[in-house]
N, CA, C and O atoms as a GROMACS GRO file, in nm:
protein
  600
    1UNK      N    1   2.059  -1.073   4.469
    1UNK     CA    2   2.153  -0.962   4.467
    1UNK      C    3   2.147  -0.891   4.332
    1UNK      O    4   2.139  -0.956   4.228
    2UNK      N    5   2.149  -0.807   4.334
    2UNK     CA    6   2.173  -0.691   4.216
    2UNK      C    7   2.283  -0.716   4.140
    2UNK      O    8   2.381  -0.756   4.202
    3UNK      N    9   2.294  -0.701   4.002
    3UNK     CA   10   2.442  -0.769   3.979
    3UNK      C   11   2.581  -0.679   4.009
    3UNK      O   12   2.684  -0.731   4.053
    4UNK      N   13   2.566  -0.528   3.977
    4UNK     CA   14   2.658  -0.503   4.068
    4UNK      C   15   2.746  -0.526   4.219
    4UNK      O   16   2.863  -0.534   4.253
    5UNK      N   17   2.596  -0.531   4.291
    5UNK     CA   18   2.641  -0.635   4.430
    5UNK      C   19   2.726  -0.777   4.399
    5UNK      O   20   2.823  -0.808   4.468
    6UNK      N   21   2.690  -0.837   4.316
    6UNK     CA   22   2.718  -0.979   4.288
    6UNK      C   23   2.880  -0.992   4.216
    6UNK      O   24   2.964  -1.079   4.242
    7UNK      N   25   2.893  -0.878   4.119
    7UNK     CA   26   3.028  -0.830   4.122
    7UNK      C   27   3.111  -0.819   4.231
    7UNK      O   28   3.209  -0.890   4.248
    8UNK      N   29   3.079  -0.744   4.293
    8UNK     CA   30   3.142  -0.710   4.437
    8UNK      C   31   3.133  -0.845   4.534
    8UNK      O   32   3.242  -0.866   4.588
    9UNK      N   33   3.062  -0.912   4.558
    9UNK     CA   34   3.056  -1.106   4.596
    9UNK      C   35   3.176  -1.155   4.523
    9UNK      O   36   3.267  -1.203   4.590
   10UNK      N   37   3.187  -1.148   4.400
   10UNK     CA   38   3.286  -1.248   4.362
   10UNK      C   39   3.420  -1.219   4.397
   10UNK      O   40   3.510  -1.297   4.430
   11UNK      N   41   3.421  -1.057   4.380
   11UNK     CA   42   3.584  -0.985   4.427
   11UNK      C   43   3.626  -1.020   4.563
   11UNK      O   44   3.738  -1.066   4.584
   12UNK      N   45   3.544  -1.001   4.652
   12UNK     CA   46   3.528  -1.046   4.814
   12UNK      C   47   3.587  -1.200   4.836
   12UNK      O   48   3.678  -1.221   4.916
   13UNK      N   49   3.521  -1.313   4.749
   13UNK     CA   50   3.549  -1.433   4.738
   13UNK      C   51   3.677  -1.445   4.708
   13UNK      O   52   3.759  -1.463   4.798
   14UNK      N   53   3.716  -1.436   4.568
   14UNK     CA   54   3.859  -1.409   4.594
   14UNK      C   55   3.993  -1.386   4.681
   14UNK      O   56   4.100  -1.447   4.674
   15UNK      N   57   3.943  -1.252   4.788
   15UNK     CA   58   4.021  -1.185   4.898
   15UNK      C   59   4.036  -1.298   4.997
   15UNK      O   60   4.141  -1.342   5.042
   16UNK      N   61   3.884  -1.345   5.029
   16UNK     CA   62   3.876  -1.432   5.128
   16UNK      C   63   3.900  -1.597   5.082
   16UNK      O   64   3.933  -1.688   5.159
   17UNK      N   65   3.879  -1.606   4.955
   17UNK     CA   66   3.971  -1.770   4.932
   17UNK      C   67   4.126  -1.748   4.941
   17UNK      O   68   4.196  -1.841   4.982
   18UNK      N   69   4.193  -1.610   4.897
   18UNK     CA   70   4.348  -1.612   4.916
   18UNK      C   71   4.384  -1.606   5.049
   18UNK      O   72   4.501  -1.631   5.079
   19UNK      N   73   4.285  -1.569   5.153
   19UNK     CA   74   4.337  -1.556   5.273
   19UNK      C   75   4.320  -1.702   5.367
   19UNK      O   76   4.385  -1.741   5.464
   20UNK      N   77   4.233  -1.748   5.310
   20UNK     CA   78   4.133  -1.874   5.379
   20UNK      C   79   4.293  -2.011   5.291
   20UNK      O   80   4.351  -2.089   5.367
   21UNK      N   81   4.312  -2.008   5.209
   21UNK     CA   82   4.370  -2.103   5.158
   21UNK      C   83   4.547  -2.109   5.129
   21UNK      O   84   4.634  -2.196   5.128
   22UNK      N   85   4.538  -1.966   5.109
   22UNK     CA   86   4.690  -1.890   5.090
   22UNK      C   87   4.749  -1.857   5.213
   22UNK      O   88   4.870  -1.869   5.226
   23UNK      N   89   4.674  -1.815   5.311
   23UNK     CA   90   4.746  -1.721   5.442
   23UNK      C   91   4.777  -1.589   5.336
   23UNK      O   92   4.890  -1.546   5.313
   24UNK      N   93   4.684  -1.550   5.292
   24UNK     CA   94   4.731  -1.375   5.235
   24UNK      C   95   4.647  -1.272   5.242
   24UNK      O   96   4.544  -1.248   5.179
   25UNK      N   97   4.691  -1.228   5.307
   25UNK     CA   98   4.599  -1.103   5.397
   25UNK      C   99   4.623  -1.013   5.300
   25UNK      O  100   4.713  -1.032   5.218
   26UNK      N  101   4.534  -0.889   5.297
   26UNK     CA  102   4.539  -0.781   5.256
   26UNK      C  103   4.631  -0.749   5.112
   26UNK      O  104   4.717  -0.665   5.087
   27UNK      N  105   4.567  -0.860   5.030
   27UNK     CA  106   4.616  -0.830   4.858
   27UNK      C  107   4.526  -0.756   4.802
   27UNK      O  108   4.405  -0.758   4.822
   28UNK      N  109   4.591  -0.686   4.725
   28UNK     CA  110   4.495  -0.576   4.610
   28UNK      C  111   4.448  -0.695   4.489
   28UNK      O  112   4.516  -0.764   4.414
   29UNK      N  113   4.301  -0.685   4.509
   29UNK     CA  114   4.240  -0.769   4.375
   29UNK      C  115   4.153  -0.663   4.330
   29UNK      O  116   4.073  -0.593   4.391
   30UNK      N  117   4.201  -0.668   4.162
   30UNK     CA  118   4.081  -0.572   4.082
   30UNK      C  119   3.990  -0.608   4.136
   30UNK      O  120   3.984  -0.681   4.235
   31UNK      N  121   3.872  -0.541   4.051
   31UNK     CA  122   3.767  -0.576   4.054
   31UNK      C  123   3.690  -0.661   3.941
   31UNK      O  124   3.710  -0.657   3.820
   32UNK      N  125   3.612  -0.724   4.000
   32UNK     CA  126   3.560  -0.818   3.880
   32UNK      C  127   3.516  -0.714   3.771
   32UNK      O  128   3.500  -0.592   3.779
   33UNK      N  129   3.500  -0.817   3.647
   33UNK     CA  130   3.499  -0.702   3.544
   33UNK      C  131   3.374  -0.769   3.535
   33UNK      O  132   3.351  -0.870   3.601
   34UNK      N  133   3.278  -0.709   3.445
   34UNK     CA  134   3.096  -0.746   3.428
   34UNK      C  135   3.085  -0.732   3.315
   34UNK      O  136   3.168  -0.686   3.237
   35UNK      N  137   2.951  -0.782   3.288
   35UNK     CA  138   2.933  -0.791   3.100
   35UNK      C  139   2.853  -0.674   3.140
   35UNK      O  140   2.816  -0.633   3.250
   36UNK      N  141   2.826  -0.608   2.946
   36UNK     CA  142   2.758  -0.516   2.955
   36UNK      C  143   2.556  -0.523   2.976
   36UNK      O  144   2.470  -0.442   3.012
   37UNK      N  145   2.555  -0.719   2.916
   37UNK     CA  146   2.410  -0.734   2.919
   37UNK      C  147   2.449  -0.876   2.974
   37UNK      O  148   2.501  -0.967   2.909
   38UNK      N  149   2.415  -0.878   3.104
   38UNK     CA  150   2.435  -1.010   3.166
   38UNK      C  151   2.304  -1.104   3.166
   38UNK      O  152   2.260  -1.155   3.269
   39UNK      N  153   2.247  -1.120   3.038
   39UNK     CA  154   2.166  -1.233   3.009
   39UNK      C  155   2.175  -1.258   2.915
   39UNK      O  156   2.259  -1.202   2.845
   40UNK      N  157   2.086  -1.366   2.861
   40UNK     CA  158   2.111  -1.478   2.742
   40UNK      C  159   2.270  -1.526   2.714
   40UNK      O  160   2.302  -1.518   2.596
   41UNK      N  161   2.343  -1.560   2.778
   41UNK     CA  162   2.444  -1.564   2.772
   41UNK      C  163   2.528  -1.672   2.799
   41UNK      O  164   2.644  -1.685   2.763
   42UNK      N  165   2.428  -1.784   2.898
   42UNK     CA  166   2.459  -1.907   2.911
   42UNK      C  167   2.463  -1.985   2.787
   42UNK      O  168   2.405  -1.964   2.681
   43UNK      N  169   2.577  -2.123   2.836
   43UNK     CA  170   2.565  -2.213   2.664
   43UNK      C  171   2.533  -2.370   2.683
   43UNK      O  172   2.524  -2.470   2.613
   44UNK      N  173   2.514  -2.310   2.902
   44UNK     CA  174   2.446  -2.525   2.895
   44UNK      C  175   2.340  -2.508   2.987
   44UNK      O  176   2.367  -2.414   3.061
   45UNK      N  177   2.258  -2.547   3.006
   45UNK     CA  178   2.125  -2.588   3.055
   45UNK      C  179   2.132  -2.760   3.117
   45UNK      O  180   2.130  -2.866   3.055
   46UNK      N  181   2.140  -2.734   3.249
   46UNK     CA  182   2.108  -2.883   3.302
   46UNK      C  183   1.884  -2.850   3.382
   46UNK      O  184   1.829  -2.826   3.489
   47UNK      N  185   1.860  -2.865   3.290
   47UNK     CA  186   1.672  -2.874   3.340
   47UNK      C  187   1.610  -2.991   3.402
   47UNK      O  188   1.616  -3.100   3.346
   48UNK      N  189   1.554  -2.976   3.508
   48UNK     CA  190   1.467  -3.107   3.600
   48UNK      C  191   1.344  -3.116   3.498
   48UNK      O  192   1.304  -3.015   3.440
   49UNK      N  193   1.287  -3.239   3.479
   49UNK     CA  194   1.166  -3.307   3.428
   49UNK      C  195   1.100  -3.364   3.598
   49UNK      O  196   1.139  -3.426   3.696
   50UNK      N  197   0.990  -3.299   3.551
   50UNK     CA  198   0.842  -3.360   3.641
   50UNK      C  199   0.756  -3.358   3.594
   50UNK      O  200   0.742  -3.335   3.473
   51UNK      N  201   0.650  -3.386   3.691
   51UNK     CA  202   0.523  -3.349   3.599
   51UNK      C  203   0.447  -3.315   3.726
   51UNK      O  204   0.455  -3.362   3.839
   52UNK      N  205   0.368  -3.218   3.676
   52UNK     CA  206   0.313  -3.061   3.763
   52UNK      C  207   0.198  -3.072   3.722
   52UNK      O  208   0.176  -3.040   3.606
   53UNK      N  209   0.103  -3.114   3.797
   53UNK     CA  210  -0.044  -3.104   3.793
   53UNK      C  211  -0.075  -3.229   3.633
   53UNK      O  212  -0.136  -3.216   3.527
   54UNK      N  213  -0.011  -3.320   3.686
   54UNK     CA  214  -0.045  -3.388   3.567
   54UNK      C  215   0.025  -3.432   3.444
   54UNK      O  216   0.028  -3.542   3.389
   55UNK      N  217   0.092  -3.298   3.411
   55UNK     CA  218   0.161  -3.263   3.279
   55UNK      C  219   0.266  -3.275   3.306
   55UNK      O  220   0.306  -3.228   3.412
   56UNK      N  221   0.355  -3.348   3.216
   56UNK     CA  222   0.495  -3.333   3.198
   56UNK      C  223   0.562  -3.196   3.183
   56UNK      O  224   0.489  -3.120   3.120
   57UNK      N  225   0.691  -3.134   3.224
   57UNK     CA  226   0.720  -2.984   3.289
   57UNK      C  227   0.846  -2.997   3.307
   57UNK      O  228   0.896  -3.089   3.373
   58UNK      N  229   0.940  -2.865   3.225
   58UNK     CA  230   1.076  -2.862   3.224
   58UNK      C  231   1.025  -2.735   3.347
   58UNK      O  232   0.909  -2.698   3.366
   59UNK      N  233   1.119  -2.697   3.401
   59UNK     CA  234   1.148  -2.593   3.449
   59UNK      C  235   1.295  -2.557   3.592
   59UNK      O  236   1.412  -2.567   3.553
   60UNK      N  237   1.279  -2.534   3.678
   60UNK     CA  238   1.347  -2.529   3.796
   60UNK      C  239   1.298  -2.534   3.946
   60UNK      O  240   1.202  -2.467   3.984
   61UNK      N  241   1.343  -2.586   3.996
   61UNK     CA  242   1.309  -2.609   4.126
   61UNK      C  243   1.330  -2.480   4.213
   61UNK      O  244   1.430  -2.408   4.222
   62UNK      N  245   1.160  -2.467   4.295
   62UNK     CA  246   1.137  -2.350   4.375
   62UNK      C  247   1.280  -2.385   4.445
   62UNK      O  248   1.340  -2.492   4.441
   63UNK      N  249   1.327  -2.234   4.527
   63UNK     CA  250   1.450  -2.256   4.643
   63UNK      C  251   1.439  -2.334   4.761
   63UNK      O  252   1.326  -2.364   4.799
   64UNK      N  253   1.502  -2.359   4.801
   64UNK     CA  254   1.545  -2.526   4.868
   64UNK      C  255   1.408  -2.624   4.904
   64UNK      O  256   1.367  -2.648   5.018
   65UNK      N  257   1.342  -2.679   4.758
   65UNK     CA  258   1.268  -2.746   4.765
   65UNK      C  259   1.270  -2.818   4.632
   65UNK      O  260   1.335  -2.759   4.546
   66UNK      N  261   1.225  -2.907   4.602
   66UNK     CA  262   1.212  -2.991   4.478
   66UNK      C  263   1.085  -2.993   4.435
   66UNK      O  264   1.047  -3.091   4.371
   67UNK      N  265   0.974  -2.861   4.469
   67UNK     CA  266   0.859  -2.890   4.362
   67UNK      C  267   0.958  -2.753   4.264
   67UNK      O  268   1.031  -2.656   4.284
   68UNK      N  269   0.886  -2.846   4.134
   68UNK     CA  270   0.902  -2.758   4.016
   68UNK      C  271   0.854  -2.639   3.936
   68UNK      O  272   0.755  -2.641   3.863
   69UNK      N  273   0.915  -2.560   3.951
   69UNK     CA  274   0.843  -2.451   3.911
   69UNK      C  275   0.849  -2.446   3.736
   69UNK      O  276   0.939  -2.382   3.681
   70UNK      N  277   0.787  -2.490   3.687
   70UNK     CA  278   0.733  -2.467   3.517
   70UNK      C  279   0.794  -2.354   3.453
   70UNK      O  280   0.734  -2.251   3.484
   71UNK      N  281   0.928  -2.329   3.346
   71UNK     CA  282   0.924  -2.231   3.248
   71UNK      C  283   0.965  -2.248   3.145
   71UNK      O  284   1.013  -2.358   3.117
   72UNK      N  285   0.960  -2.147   3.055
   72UNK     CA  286   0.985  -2.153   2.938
   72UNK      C  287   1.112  -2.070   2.856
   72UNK      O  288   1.160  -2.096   2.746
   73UNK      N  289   1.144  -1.969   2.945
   73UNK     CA  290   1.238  -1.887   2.953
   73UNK      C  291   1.316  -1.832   3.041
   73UNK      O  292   1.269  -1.748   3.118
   74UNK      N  293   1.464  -1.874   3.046
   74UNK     CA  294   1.533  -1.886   3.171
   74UNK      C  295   1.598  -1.778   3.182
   74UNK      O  296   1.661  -1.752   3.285
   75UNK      N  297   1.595  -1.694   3.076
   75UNK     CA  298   1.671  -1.579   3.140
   75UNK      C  299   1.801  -1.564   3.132
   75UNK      O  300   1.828  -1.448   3.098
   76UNK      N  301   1.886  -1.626   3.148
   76UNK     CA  302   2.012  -1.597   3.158
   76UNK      C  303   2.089  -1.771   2.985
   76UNK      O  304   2.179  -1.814   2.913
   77UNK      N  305   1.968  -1.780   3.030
   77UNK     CA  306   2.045  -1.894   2.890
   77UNK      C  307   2.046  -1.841   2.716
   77UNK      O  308   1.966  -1.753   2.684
   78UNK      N  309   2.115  -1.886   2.639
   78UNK     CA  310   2.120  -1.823   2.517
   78UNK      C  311   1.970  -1.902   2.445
   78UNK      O  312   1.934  -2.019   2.458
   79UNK      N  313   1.929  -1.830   2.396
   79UNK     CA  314   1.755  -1.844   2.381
   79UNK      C  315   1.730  -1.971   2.295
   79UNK      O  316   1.623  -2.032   2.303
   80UNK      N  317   1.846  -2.014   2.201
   80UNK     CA  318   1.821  -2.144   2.108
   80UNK      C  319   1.807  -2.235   2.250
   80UNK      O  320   1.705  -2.305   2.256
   81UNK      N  321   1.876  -2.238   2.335
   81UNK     CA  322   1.893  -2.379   2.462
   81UNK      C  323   1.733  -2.371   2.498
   81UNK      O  324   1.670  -2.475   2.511
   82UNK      N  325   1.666  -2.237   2.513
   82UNK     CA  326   1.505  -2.258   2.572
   82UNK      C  327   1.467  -2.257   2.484
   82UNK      O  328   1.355  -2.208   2.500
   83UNK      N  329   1.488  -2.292   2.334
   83UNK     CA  330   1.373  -2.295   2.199
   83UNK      C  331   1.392  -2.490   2.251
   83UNK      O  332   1.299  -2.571   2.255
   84UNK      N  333   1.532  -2.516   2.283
   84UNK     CA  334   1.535  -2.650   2.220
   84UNK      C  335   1.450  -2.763   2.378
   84UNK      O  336   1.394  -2.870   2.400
   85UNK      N  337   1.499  -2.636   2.444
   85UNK     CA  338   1.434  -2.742   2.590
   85UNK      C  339   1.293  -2.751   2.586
   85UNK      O  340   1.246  -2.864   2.602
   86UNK      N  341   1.200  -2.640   2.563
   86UNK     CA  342   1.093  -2.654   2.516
   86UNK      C  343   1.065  -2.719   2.400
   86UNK      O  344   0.956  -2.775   2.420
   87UNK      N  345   1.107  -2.746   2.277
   87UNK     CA  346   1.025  -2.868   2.188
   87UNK      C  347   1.116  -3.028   2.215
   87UNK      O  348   1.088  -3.126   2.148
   88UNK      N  349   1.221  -3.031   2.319
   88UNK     CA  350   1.251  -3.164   2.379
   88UNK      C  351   1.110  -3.179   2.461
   88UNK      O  352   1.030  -3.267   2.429
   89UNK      N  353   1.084  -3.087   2.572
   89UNK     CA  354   0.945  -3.101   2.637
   89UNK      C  355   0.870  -3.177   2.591
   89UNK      O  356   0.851  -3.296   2.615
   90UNK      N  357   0.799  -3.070   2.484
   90UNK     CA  358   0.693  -3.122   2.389
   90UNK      C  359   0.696  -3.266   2.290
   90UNK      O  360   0.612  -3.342   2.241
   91UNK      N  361   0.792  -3.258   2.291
   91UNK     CA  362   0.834  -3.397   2.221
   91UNK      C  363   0.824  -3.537   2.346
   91UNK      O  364   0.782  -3.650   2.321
   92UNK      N  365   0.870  -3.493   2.467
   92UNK     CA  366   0.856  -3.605   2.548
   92UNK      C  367   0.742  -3.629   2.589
   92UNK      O  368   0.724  -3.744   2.630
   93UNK      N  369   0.616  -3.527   2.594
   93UNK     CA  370   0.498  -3.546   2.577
   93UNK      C  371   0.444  -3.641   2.476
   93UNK      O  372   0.370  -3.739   2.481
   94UNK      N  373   0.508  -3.576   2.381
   94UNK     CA  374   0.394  -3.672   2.287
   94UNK      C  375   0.461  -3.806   2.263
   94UNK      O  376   0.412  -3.882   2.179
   95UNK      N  377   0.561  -3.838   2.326
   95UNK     CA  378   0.647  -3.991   2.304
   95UNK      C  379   0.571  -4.064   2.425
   95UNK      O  380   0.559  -4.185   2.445
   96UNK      N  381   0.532  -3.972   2.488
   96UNK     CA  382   0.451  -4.012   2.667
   96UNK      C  383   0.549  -4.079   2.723
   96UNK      O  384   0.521  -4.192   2.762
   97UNK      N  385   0.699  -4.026   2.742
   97UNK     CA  386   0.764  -4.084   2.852
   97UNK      C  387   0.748  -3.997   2.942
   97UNK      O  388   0.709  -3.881   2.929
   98UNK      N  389   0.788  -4.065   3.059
   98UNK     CA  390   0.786  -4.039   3.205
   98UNK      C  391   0.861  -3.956   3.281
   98UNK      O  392   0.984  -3.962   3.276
   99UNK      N  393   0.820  -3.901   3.331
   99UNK     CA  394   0.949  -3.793   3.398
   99UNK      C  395   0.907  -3.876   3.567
   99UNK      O  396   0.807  -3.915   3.627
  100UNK      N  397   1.084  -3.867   3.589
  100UNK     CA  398   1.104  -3.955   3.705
  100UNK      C  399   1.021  -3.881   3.819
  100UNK      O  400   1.009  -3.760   3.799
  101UNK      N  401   0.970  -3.922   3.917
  101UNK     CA  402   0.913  -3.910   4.062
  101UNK      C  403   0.954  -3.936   4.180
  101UNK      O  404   0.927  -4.049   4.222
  102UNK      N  405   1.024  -3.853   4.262
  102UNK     CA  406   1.105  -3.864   4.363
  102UNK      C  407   1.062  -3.926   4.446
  102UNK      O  408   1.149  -4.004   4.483
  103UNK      N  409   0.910  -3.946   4.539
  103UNK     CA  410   0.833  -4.016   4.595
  103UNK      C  411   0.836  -4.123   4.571
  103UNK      O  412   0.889  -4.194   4.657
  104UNK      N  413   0.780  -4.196   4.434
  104UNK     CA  414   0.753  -4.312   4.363
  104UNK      C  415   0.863  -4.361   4.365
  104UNK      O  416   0.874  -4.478   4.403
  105UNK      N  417   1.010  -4.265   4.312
  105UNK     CA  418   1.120  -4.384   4.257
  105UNK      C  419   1.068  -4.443   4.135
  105UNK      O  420   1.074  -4.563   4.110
  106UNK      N  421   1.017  -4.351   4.059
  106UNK     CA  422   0.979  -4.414   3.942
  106UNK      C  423   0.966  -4.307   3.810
  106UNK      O  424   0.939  -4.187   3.797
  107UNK      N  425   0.985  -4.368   3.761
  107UNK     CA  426   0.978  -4.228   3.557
  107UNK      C  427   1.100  -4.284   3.509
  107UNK      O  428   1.166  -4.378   3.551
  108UNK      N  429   1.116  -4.209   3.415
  108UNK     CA  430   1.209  -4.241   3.282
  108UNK      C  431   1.328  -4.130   3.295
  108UNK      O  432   1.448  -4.149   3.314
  109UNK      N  433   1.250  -4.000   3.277
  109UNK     CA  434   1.368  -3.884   3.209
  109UNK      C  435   1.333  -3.853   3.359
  109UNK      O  436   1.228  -3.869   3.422
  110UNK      N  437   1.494  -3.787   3.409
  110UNK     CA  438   1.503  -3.719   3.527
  110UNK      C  439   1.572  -3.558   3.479
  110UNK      O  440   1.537  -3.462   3.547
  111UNK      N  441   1.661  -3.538   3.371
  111UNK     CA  442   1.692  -3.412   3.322
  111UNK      C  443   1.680  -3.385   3.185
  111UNK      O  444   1.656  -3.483   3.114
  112UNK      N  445   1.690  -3.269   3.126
  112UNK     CA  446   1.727  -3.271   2.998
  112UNK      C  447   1.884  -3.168   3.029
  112UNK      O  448   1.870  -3.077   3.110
  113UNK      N  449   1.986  -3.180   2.984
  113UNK     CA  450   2.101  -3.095   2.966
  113UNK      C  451   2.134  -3.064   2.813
  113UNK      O  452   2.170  -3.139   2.722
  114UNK      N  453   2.110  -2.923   2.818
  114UNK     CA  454   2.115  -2.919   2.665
  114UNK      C  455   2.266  -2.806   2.651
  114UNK      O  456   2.293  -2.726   2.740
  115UNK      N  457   2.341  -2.821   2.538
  115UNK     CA  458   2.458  -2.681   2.528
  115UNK      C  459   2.450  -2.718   2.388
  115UNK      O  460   2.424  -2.813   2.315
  116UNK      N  461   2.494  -2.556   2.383
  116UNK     CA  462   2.489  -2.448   2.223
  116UNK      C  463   2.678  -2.435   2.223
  116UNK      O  464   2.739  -2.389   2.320
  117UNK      N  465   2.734  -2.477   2.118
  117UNK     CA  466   2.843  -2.455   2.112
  117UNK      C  467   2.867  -2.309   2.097
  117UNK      O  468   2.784  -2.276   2.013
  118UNK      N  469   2.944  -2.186   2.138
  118UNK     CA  470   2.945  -2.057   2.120
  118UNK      C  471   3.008  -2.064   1.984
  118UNK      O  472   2.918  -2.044   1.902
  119UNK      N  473   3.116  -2.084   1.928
  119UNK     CA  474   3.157  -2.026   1.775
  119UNK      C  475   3.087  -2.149   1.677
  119UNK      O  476   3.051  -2.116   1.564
  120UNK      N  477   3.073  -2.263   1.713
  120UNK     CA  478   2.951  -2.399   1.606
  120UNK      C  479   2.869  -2.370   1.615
  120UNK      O  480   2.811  -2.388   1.508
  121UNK      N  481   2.782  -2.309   1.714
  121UNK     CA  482   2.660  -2.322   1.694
  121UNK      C  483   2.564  -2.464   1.707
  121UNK      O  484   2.443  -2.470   1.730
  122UNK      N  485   2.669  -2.581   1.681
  122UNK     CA  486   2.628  -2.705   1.691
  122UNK      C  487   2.557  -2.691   1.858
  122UNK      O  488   2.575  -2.596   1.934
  123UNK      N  489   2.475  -2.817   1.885
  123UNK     CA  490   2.351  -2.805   1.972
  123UNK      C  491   2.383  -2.954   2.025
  123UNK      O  492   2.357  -3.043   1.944
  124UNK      N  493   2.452  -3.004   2.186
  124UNK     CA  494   2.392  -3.145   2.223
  124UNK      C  495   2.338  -3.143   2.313
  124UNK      O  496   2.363  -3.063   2.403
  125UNK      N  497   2.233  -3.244   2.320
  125UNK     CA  498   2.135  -3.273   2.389
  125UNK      C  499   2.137  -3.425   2.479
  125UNK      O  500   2.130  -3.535   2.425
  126UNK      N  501   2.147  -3.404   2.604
  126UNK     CA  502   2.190  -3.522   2.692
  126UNK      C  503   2.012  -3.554   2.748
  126UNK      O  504   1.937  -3.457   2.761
  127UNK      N  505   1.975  -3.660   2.769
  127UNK     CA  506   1.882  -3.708   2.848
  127UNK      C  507   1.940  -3.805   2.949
  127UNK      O  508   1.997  -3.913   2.932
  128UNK      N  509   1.916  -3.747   3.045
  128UNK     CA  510   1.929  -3.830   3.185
  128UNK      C  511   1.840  -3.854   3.212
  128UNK      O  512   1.743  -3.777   3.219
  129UNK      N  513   1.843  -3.997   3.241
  129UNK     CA  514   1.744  -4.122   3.223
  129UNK      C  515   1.761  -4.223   3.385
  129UNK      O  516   1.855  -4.219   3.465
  130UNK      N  517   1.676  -4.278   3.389
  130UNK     CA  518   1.670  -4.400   3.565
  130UNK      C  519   1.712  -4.518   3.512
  130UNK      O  520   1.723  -4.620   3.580
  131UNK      N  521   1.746  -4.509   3.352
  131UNK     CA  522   1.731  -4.643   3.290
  131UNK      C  523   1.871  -4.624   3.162
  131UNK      O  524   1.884  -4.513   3.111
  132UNK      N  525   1.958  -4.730   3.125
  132UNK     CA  526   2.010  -4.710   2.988
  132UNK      C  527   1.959  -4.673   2.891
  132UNK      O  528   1.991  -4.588   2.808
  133UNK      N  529   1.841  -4.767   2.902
  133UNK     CA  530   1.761  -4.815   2.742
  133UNK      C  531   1.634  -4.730   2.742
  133UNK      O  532   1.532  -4.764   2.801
  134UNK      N  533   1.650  -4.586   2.653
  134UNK     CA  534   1.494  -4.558   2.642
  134UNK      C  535   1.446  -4.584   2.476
  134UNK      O  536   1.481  -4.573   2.359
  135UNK      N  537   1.334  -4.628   2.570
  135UNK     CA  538   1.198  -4.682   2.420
  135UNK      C  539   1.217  -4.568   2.332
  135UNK      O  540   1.253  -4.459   2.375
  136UNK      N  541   1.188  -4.597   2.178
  136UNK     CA  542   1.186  -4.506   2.080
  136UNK      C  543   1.265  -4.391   2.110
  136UNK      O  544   1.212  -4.280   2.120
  137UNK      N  545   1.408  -4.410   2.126
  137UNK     CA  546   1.479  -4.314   2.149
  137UNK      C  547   1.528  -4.243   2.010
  137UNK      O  548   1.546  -4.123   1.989
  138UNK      N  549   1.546  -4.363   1.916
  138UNK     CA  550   1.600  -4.304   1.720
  138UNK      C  551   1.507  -4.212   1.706
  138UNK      O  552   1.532  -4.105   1.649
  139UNK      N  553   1.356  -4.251   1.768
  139UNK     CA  554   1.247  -4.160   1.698
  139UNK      C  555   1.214  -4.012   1.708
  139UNK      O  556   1.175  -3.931   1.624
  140UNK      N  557   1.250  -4.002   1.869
  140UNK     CA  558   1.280  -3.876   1.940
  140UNK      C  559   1.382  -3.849   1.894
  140UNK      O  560   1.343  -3.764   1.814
  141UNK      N  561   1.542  -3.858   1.873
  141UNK     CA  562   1.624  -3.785   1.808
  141UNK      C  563   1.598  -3.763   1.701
  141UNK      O  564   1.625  -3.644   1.683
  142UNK      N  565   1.556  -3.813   1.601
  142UNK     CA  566   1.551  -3.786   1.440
  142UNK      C  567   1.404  -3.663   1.457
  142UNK      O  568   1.366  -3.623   1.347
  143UNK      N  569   1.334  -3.612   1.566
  143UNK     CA  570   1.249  -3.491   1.554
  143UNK      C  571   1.384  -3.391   1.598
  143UNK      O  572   1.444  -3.292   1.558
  144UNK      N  573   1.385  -3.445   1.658
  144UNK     CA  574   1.504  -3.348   1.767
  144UNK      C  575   1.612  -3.266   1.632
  144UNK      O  576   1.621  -3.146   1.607
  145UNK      N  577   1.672  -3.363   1.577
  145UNK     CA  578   1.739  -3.338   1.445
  145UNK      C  579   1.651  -3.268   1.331
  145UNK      O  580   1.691  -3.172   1.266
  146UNK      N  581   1.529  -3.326   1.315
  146UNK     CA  582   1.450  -3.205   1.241
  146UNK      C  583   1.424  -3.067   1.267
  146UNK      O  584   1.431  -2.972   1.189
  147UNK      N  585   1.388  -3.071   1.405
  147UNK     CA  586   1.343  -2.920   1.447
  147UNK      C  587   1.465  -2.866   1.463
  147UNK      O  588   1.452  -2.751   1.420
  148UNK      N  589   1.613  -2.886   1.512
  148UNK     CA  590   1.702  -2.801   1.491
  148UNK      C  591   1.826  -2.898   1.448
  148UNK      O  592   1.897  -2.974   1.514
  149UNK      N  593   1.822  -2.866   1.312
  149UNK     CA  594   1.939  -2.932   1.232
  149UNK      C  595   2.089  -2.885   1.240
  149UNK      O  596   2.180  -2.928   1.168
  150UNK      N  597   2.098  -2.794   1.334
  150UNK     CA  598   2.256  -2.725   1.378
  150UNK      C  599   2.289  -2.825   1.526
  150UNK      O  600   2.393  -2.809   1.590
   0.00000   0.00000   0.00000
């Protein structure tokens, strides 16, 4: 949808959750109000780990399917979350852990969830894991903490 359309979706939703849940027919609801640049604007990132032809691979899952589609820039997230999801990537590469396998039932990292505090700026970084305990985990945070010390 176009985001104007998508404006107009949410106002609709509204009408029809007050009527669907309220019994209230025919209320006047503004209209949704819209940003003026509706991207980069997200502040959490929940990203699937696979591995795509081999390679370990943040990205998102094609629509209603679970192969992964590989990126680097999401578009709607605030751009530090895709600086940081990409060198978590790269970093889980070179630690050579596993990104879980739905088939197998088997890997290590199944997400990365990353959020940018909006007025801190501070940055946390969740790994969802198949397991409590991941190997050389101090080692991977203390890069993680190097490459972005906020």
């Amino acid at each position: 949808l176009s985001y104007p359309e998508q404006l107009k979706f949410k106002t609709k939703q509204v009408k029809d959750s007050l009527y669907k849940i309220a019994g209230i027919a025919d209320v006047e609801v503004a209209e949704t109000l819209g940003m003026e640049h509706p991207v980069k604007y997200r502040n959490k990132a929940q990203v699937p780990v696979r591995r795509v032809n081999g390679v370990l691979e943040t990205g998102f899952f094609r629509k209603n399917s679970h192969n992964l589609m590989p990126l680097e820039d999401f578009f709607i997230q605030d751009p530090v979350i895709d600086q940081v999801v990409v060198a978590l990537r790269d970093l889980l590469r070179r630690f050579d852990l596993k990104p879980y396998d739905e088939k197998e039932q088997s890997g290590l990292i199944r997400n990365l969830v990353v959020r940018r505090g909006h007025y801190s700026g501070q940055i946390m970084v969740v790994l969802v894991t198949t397991r409590p305990k991941v190997f050389r985990v101090d080692q991977l945070i203390e890069q993680v903490i190097k490459q972005f010390p906020e």
